[in-house]
NUPA-720240 format. One record per residue (C-alpha): x, y, z. Coordinates in pm, whole numbers, padded with zeros to 5 digits, always signed. Example, Ala and Ser with C-alpha at 12.3 -4.5 7.8 and 13.67 -1.06 7.14 Angstrom:
# NUPA-720240
+01230-00450+00780;+01367-00106+00714;
***
This chain:
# NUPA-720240
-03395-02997+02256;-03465-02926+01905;-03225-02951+01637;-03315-02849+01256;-03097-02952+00978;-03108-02784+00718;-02975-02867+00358;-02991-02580+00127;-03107-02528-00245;-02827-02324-00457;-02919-02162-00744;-02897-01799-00924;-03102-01897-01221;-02989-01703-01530;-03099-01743-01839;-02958-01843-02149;-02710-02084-02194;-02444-01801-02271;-02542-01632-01951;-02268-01717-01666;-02298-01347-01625;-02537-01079-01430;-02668-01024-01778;-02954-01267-01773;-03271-01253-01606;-03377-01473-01398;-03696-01594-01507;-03507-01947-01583;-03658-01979-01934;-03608-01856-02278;-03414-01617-02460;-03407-01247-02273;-03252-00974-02361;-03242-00653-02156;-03445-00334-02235;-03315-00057-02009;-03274+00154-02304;-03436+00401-02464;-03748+00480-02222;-03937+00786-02217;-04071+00945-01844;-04341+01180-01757;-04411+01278-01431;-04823+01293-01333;-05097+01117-01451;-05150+01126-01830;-05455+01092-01968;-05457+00783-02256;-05099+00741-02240;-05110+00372-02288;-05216+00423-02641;-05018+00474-02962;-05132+00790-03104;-05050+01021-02797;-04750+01261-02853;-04446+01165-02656;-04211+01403-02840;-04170+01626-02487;-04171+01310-02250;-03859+01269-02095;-03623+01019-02216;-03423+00765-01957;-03284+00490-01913;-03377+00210-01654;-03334+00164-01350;-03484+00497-01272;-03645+00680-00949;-03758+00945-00981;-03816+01060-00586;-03433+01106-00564;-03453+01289-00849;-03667+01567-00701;-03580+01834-00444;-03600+01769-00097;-03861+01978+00088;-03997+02054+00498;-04320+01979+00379;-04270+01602+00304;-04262+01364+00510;-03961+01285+00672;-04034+00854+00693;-03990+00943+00293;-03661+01132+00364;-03856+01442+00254;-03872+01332-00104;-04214+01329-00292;-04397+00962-00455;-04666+01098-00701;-04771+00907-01025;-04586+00847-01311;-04589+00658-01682;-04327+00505-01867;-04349+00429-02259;-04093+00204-02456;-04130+00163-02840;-03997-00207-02913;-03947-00400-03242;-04036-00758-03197;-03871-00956-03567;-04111-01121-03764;-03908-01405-03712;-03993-01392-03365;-04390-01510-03468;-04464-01835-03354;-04276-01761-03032;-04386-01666-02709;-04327-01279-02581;-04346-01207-02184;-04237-00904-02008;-04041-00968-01663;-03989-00662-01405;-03763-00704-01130;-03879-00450-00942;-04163-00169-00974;-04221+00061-00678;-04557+00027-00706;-04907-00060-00781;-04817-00061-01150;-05009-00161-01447;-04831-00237-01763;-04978-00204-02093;-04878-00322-02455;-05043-00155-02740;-05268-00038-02541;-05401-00331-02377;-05322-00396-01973;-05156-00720-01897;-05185-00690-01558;-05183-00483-01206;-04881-00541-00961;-04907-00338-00628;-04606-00426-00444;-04335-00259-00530;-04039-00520-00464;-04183-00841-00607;-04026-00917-00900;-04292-01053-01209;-04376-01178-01508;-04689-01115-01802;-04761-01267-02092;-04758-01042-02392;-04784-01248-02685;-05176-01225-02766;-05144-00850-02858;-04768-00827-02984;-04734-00713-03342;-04470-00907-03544;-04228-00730-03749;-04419-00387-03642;-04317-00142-03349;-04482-00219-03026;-04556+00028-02731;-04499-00063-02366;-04665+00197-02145;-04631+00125-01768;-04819+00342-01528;-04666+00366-01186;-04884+00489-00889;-04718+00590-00604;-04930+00846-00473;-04937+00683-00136;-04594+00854-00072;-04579+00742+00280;-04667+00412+00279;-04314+00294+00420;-04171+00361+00749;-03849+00498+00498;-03731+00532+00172;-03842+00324-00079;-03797+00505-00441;-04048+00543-00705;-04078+00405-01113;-03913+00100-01267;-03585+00116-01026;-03508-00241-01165;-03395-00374-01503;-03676-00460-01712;-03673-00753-01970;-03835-00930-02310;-03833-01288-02277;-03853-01493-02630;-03948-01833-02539;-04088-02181-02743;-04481-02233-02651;-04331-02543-02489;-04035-02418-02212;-03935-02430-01847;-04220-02225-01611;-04120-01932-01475;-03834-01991-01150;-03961-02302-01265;-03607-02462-01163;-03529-02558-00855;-03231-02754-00673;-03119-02839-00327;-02878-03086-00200;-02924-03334+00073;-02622-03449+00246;-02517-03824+00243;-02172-03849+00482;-01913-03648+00295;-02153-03676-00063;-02432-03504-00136;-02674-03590-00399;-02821-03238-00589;-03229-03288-00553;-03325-03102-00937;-03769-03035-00995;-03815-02876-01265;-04138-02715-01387;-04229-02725-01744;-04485-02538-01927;-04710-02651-02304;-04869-02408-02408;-04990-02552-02717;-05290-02740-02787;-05131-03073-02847;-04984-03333-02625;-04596-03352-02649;-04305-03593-02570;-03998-03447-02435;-03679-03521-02304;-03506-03261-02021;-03149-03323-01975;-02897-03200-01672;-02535-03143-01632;-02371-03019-01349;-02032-02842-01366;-01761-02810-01094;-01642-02483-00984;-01369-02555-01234;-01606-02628-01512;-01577-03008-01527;-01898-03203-01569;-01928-03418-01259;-02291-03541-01248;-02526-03574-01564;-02938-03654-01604;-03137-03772-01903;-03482-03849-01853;-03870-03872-02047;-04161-03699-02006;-04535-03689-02142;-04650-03288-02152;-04996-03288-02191;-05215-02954-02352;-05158-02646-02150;-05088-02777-01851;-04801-02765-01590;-04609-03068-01495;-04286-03156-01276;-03988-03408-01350;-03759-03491-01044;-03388-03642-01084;-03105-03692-00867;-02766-03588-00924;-02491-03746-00709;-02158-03571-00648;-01848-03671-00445;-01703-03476-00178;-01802-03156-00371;-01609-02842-00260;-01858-02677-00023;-02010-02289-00083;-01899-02139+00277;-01818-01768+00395;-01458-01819+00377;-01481-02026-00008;-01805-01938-00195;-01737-02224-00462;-02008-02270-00708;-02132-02505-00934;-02348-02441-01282;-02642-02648-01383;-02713-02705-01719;-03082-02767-01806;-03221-02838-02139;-03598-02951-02294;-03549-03118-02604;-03782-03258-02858;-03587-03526-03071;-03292-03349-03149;-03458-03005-03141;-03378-02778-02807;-03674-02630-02721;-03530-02438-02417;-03262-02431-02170;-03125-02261-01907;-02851-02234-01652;-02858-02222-01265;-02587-02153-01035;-02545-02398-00719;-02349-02505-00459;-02323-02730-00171;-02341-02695+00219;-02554-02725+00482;-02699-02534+00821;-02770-02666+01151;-02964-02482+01388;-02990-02612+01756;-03204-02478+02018;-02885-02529+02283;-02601-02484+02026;-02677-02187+01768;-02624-02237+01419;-02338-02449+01262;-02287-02384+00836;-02055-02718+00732;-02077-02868+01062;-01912-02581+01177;-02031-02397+01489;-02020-02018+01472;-02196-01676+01519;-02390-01470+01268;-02198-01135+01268;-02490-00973+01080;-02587-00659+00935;-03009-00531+00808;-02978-00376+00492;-03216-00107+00323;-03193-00124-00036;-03128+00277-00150;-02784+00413-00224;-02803+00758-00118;-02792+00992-00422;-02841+00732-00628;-03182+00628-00449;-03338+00344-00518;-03178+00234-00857;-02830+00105-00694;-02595-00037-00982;-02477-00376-00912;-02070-00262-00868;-02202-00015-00611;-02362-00306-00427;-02027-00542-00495;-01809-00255-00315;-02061-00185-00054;-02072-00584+00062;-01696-00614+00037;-01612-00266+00290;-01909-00467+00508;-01695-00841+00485;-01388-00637+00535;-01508-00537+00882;-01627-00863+00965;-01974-00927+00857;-02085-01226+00717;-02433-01253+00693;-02699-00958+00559;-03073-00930+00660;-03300-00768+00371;-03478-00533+00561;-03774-00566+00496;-03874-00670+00195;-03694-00879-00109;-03400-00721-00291;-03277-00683-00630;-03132-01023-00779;-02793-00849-00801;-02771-00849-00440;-02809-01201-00433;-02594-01328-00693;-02282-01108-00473;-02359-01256-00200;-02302-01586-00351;-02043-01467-00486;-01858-01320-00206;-01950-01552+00091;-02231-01339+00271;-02541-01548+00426;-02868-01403+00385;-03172-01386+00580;-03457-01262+00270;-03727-01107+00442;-04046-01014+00309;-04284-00828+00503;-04285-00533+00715;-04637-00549+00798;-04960-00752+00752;-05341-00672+00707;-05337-00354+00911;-05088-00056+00845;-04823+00105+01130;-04739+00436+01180;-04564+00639+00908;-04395+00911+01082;-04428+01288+00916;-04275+01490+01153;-03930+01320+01252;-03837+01023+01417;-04135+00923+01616;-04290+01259+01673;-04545+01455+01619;-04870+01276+01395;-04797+00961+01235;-04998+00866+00880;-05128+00528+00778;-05062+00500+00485;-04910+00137+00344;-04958-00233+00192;-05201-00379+00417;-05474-00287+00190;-05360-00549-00087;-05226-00773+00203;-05514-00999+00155;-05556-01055-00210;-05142-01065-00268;-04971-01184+00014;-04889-01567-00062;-04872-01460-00414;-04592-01263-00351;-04445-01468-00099;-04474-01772-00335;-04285-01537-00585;-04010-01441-00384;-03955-01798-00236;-03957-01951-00603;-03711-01631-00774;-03467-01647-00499;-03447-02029-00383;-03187-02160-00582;-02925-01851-00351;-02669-02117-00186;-02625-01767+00044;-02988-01788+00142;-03010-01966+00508;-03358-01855+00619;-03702-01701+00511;-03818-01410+00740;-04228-01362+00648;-04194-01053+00876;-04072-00777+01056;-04235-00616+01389;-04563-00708+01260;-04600-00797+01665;-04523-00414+01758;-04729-00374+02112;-05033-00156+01970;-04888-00050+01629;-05148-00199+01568;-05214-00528+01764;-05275-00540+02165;-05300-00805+02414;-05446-00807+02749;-05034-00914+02885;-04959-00549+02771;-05151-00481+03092;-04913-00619+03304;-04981-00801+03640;-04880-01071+03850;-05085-01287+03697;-04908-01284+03342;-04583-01296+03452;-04502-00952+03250;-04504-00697+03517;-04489-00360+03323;-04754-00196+03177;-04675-00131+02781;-04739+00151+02512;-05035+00271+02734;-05139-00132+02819;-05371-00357+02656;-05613-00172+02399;-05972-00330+02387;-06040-00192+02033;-05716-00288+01892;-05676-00614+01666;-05611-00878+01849;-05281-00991+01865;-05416-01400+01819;-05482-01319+01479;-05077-01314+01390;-05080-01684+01493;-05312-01766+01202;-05155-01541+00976;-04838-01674+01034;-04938-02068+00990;-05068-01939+00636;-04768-01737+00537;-04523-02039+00687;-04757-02312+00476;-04635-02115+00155;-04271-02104+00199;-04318-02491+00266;-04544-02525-00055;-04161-02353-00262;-03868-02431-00043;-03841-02748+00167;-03456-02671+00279;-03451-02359+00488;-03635-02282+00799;-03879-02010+00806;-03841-01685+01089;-03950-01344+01185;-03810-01063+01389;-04014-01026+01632;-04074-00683+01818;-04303-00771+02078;-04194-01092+02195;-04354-01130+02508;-04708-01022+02382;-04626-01287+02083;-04556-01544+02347;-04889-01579+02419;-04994-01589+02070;-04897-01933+01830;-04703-01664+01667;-04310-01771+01724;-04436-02128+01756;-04540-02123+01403;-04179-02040+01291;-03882-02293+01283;-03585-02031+01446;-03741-01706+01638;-03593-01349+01563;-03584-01122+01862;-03539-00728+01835;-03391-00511+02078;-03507-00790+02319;-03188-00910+02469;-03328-00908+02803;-03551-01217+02737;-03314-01466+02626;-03253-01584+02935;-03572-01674+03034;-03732-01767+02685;-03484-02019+02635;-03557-02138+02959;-03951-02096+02926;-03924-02241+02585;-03631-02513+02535;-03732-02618+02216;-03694-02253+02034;-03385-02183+01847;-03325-01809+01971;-03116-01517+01770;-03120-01098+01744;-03294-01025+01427;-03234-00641+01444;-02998-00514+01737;-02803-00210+01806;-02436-00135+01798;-02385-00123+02218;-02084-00347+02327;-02364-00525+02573;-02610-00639+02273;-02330-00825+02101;-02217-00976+02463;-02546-01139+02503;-02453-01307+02182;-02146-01411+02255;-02172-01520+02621;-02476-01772+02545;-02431-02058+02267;-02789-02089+02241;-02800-01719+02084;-02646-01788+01751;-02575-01452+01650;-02748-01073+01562;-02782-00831+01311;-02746-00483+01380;-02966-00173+01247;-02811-00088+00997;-02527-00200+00801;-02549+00111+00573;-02692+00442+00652;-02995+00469+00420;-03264+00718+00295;-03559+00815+00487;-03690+00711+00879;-03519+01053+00920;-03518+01270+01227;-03633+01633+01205;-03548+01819+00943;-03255+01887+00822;-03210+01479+00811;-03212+01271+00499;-03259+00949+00651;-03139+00676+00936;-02778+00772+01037;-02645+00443+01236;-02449+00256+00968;-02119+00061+00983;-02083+00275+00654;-02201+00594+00548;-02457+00668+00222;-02155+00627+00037;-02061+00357+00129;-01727+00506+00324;-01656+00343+00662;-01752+00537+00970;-01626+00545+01279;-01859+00289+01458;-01723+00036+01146;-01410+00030+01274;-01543-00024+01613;-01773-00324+01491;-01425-00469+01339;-01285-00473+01626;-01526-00716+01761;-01579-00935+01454;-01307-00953+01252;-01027-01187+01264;-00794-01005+01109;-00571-00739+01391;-00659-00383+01339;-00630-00078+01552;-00840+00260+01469;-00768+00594+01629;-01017+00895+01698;-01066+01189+01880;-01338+01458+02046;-01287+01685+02269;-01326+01619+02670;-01474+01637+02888;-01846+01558+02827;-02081+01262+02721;-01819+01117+02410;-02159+00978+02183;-02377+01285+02257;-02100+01520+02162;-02043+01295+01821;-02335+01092+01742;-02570+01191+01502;-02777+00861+01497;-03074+00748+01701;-02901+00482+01887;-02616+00680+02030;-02831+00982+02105;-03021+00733+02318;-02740+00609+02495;-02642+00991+02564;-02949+01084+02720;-03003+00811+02942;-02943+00930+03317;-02729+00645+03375;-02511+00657+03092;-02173+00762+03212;-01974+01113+03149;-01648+00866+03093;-01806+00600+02850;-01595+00619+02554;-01784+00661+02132;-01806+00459+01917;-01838+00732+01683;-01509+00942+01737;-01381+01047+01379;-00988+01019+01262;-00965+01417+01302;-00643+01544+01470;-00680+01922+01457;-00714+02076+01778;-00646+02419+01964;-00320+02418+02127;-00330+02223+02480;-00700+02157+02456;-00786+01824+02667;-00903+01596+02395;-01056+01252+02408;-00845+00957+02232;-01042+00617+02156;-00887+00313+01975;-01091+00017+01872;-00860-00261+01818;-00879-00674+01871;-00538-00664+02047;-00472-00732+02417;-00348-00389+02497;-00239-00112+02349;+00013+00239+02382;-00034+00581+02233;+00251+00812+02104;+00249+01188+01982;+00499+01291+01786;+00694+00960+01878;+00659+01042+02237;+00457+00800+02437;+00199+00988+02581;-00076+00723+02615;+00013+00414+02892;-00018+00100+02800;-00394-00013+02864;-00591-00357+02817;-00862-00429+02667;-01164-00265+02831;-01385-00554+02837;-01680-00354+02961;-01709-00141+02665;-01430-00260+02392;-01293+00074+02355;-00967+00181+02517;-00874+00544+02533;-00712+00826+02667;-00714+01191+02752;-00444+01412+02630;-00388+01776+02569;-00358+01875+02193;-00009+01895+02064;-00005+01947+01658;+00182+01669+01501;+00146+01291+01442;-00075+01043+01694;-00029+00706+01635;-00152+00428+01850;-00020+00067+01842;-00167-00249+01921;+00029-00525+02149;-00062-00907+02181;+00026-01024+02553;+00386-01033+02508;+00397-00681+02427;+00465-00752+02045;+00295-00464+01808;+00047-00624+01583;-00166-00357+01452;-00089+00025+01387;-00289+00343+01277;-00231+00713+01356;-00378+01057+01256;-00175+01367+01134;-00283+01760+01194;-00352+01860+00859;-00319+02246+00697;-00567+02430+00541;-00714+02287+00189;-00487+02294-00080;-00549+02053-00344;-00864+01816-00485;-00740+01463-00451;-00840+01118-00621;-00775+00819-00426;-00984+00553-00598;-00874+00298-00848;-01070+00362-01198;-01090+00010-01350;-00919+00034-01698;-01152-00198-01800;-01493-00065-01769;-01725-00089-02107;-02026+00070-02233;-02274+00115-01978;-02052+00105-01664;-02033+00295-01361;-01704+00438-01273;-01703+00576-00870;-01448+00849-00779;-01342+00921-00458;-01235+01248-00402;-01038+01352-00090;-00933+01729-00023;-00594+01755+00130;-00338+02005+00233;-00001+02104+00064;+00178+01801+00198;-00140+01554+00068;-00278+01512+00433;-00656+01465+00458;-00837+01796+00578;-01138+01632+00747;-01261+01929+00855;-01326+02048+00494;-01651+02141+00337;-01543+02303+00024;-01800+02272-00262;-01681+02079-00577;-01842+02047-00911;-01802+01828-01119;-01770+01837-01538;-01750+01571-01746;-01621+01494-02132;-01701+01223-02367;-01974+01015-02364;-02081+00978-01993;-02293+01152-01742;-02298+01200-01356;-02565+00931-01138;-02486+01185-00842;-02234+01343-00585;-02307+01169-00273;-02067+01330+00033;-02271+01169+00311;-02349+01427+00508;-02719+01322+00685;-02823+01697+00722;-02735+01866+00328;-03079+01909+00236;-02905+02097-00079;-02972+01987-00438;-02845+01604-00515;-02961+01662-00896;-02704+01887-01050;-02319+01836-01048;-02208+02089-00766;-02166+01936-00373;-01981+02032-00067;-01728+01729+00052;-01820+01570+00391;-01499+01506+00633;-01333+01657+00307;-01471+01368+00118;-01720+01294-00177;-01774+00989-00428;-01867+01059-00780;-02129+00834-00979;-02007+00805-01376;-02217+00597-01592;-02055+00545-01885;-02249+00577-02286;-02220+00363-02536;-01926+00484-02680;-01686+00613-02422;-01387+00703-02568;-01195+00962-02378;-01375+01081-02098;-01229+01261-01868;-01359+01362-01530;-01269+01676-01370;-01330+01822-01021;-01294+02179-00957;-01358+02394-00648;-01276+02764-00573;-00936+02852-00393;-00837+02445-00448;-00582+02279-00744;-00834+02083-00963;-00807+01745-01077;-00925+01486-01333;-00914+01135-01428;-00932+00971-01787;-01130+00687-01783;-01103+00550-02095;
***
């Protein structure tokens, strides 16, 4: 049996000692200060646009983060892995003051995200080439900064290789972008790093930090810790020496030893704050701060995964990291409401499909309680198949990383091991996703089939002689597992595997410390038993009632996470589709149908959802509009009677039409009434698909279902009214009355009838018009086939719903936000 134990390094490190707020960069050195402001944008390649005499007078000016793919109109003739959006080449310029008073110091530029092969310039000189696009990093500007004079920043973005993602991935500087002032001597970059080890009910916080000289002289310093309780009590402080020597990198290691510290867990996300300084005599030379926490993972071949000595199952989710209109460039309170819908349903761990994420994400899910599996790879030194046409049809493309794969790959691994390994909500490192996909691109003679390999099915058109060879992931994956080793010494290393028995015959999954399986629930069973040692869970699953029993009925599978957790841009299906359409939640971040239905499985909390379609007929292929459920639909074998998991709250009808009516609760039973008139037996649980329904004819009126424990005692409620036709424009969001400069506001808008009932059936088209010093991100109804135009302030509602993106200027005073449509009573909101 093997059993890993894992004792986790905690940190968010921010910057600046007056940064215990997202307003710091993470860089864990120096003084930054944000420069989203004030950027100018021109689309194509532009001759000498690095340099100081070209004419930027027409460029466009924006601020950062900005993408400009969503920006652009969607079109048949792109490709539809890109969601039918265009990549291109573009070039950013930034004029920048550095004070005088600022010579002497240091001056490095730190991107947290470029999408990609950029080159950043300043004053004309290049600091440096960065293909990938979601590696965050860091250049040294000071030899060609002028002091006390204007300095130009000229970044030169080439994504011209549109389709070199299986989906959406944005285009430009779609992160925030930072100056970082810093002493020649000061903490390297991520150059903190902190993980506890567990001593009985004590832990002792394990601190290495990294400091740089970069002066020409040899220098005595002194780097000091304290550590702060959630509460912001000191409970643990370090003082110790060190000899720097002349531009050259060195470490110093302390201990800090804490008493039955209040653990970081899913249920009470308590965090603690490091305080680091460097000091020369009495002289700071640099500090910084790092959020921590304490717990600890177990993960056991036989018994799953235990967080806190506590046994339990990942109820995860794989998140893209686009937000519909909004693209690529997701403000962080987007993110915050999107991961607290997903922990409302039940999820509590997230999967960064497939590459690393902005910090924001991060720091919320420390915040908030979410584990994270950070992933980052979706393929290796050869490319897969970009899909033009649709959803695996037609001619794939090639297009992709590999080609830098080579020269970059443990540099950026290194780089997103060292920015992100201080999370306390990071539990594993993935180094890759379906890399292993039989012959897309690498083929074994197993794929054959044959008694003598013990895999007796032929595969994607069997073994390939001319394809790599699939022993070469084995090496790979030593080399990439060696790195996150070198960074992070507390967390065990994965991937999700696609084609897990062609990888068993590879040193693939034996180079890993847990094994991610997708869509492969049919080998647990005998890989655990072929294989005792391995610690087994679904690293990408779908939403079927079986996939999630395989979890559940086996201790040994410690949990799954399910494609997707948010519908998100691009990997669409024929056109009209805008992207991947199986989310718990929609592109704007409204709960669907099949969220309810996951809640009912994972939450703890009672709940009870009703829906409708009409009957008979297949329930998912009448509703679904995602690949998984269309799947389902078409199979021969799938049932006329199985009940969706996609049946929307509608309860508009024709009169006596025989309608289907699902509920998705976590109660024992359950009764239906119409109109206060029990219409709807009392049924248990269906334990072979979760879903218990009913079929009824149509009377107008109210349905409401209610949910019974054993006893027959009604624990959870919901019900469905007819509405009338549309009458009125609706808010039903909360605006924060204390949003500042800079802010995003988001506005729900609901269209309802006379008597303020939702129309769901509604498609009216609202615009949108705003006063005072803001401006519209984007109208994002979540509809997965309007291919209409998401850059102007005019959209048709979706199940008579839209969400409205408000960024707020820098001096907002009295801005209202009105919503008009033709026929409908208007509405605004003042938001401040």
């Amino acid at each position: 049996m093997k059993s890993i134990n894992i004792l986790p390094a905690f940190a968010i490190v921010c910057l600046f000692l007056l940064a215990l707020t997202p307003s710091a960069a993470q860089v864990s050195f120096g003084n930054p200060e944000l420069i989203n402001n004030s950027w100018l944008f021109q689309f194509g390649d532009i001759p000498d646009a690095s340099s100081h005499s070209l004419d930027d007078s027409k460029w466009q000016a924006v601020d950062l983060p900005h993408d400009w793919s969503v920006q652009a109109p969607l079109s048949p003739s792109l490709a539809s892995a890109t969601g039918y959006l265009p990549g291109g080449i573009g070039w950013y310029r930034k004029h920048l003051s550095i004070p005088i008073e600022k010579s002497g110091e240091k001056v490095y530029l730190y991107f947290e995200g470029i999408y990609n092969r950029s080159e950043v310039f300043v004053n004309g000189q290049s600091l440096g080439k960065h293909p990938n696009g979601y590696v965050s990093f860091l250049l040294d500007a000071t030899p060609y900064i002028r002091y006390g004079n204007d300095n130009l920043i000229s970044v030169r973005v080439d994504h011209s290789q549109s389709v070199d993602s299986r989906w959406y991935t944005g285009s430009g500087i779609y992160r925030d972008a930072w100056v970082v002032y810093a002493n020649p001597i000061h903490i390297a970059e991520w150059g903190v790093y902190a993980y506890p080890e567990k001593q009985n009910k004590n832990y002792q916080l394990q601190v290495e930090v990294a400091l740089t000289n970069d002066t020409d002289n040899k220098q005595e310093v002194q780097v000091e810790h304290e550590l702060l309780s959630p509460e912001g009590l000191v409970v643990a402080t370090s003082s110790k020496s060190m000899s720097l020597k002349a531009h050259i990198n060195s470490q110093i290691q302390t201990s800090l030893k804490v008493k039955r510290p209040k653990l970081w867990s899913i249920d009470s996300p308590n965090l603690y704050t490091l305080r680091t300084r460097v000091l020369t005599g009495s002289e700071v030379l640099d500090e910084t701060i790092t959020t921590t926490g304490f717990r600890d993972f177990t993960f056991d071949a036989n018994r799953g995964f235990a967080l806190n000595g506590e046994w339990m199952k990942i109820k995860g989710v794989c998140l893209h990291h686009d937000g519909g209109v909004l693209g690529a460039a997701v403000p962080r309170v987007v993110w915050k409401r999107r991961l607290l819908t997903l922990k409302e349903l039940g999820v509590n761990a997230i999967r960064t499909s497939h590459n690393p994420q902005a910090p924001d994400l991060y720091e919320l899910c420390d915040e908030l309680g979410l584990l994270v599996l950070d992933e980052a790879f979706d393929e290796w030194e050869y490319p897969k198949r970009k899909w033009i046409e649709g959803w695996n049809v037609g001619t794939p493309g090639y297009q992709g990383s590999f080609d830098f794969f080579d020269e970059w790959a443990e540099k950026d691994l290194a780089n997103m091991i060292k920015r992100d390994r201080n999370h306390p909500s990071i539990f594993a490192w993935s180094i890759g996703n379906e890399v292993d996909y039989p012959n897309d691109p690498y083929s074994h003679p197993v794929l054959d089939g044959g008694e003598k390999t013990g895999f007796t099915q032929p595969i994607f058109g069997g073994y390939k002689e001319d394809a790599p060879d699939a022993n070469r992931l084995g090496d790979i994956a030593k080399r990439l597992v060696a790195v996150v080793k070198t960074y992070d010494r507390s967390r065990p290393t994965t991937a999700g595997l696609a084609g897990v028995a062609m990888s068993n015959q590879t040193e693939y999954p034996f180079a890993l410390d847990i094994t991610g399986y997708n869509y492969t629930e049919s080998l647990y069973d005998h890989d655990h038993e072929a294989y005792p040692n391995r610690v087994i869970f679904g690293s990408e699953n779908g939403h079927d009632y079986s996939a999630w029993e395989a979890v559940t009925s086996r201790d040994f599978v410690f949990g799954q996470f399910l494609w997707t957790g948010i519908d998100y841009l691009g990997e669409s299906g024929s056109w009209p589709s805008r992207g991947f359409y199986s989310g718990l939640l929609d592109f704007g971040g409204f709960i669907k149908p099949r969220g309810f239905f996951r809640q009912s499985l994972w939450s703890d909390q009672p709940m009870a959802y009703l829906g409708t379609y009409p009957t008979p007929g297949k329930g998912s292929k009448n509703q679904a509009e995602d690949v998984w459920s269309q799947l389902d639909a078409d199979n021969e074998d799938y049932e006329e009677t199985t009940p969706s998991k996609d049946a929307w709250a509608i309860w508009n009808y024709s009169e006596g039409q025989l309608i289907r009516v699902v509920c998705y609760t976590n109660a024992a039973q359950a009764e239906l009434y119409l109109n206060d008139e029990l219409v709807g037996e009392r049924k248990s649980y269906d334990s072979t698909n979760g879903i218990i329904y009913w079929d009824i004819p149509y009377t107008k009126g109210k349905l409401e279902v209610l949910g019974l424990d054993q006893e027959g005692n009604t624990i959870s409620q919901d019900a469905i009214v007819s509405s009338d036709r549309p009458e009125a424009l609706k808010i039903i969001s909360e605006i924060p009355d204390n949003l500042e400069p800079g802010d995003v506001a988001q506005i729900i808008l609901q269209v309802v009838d006379k008597d303020g009932v939702p129309v769901m059936l509604s498609d009216n088209e609202v615009t949108c018009s705003i006063t005072g010093d803001a401006f519209l991100l984007g109208l994002e109804a979540s509809n997965n086939k309007d291919m209409s135009d998401y850059t102007d302030n005019k959209h048709r509602v979706y199940h008579g719903r839209l969400i409205a993106y408000v960024k707020l200027g820098s001096d907002p005073k009295d801005v209202i936000v009105r919503f008009s449509s033709p026929w409908l009573k208007p509405t605004e909101v003042k938001i401040k």
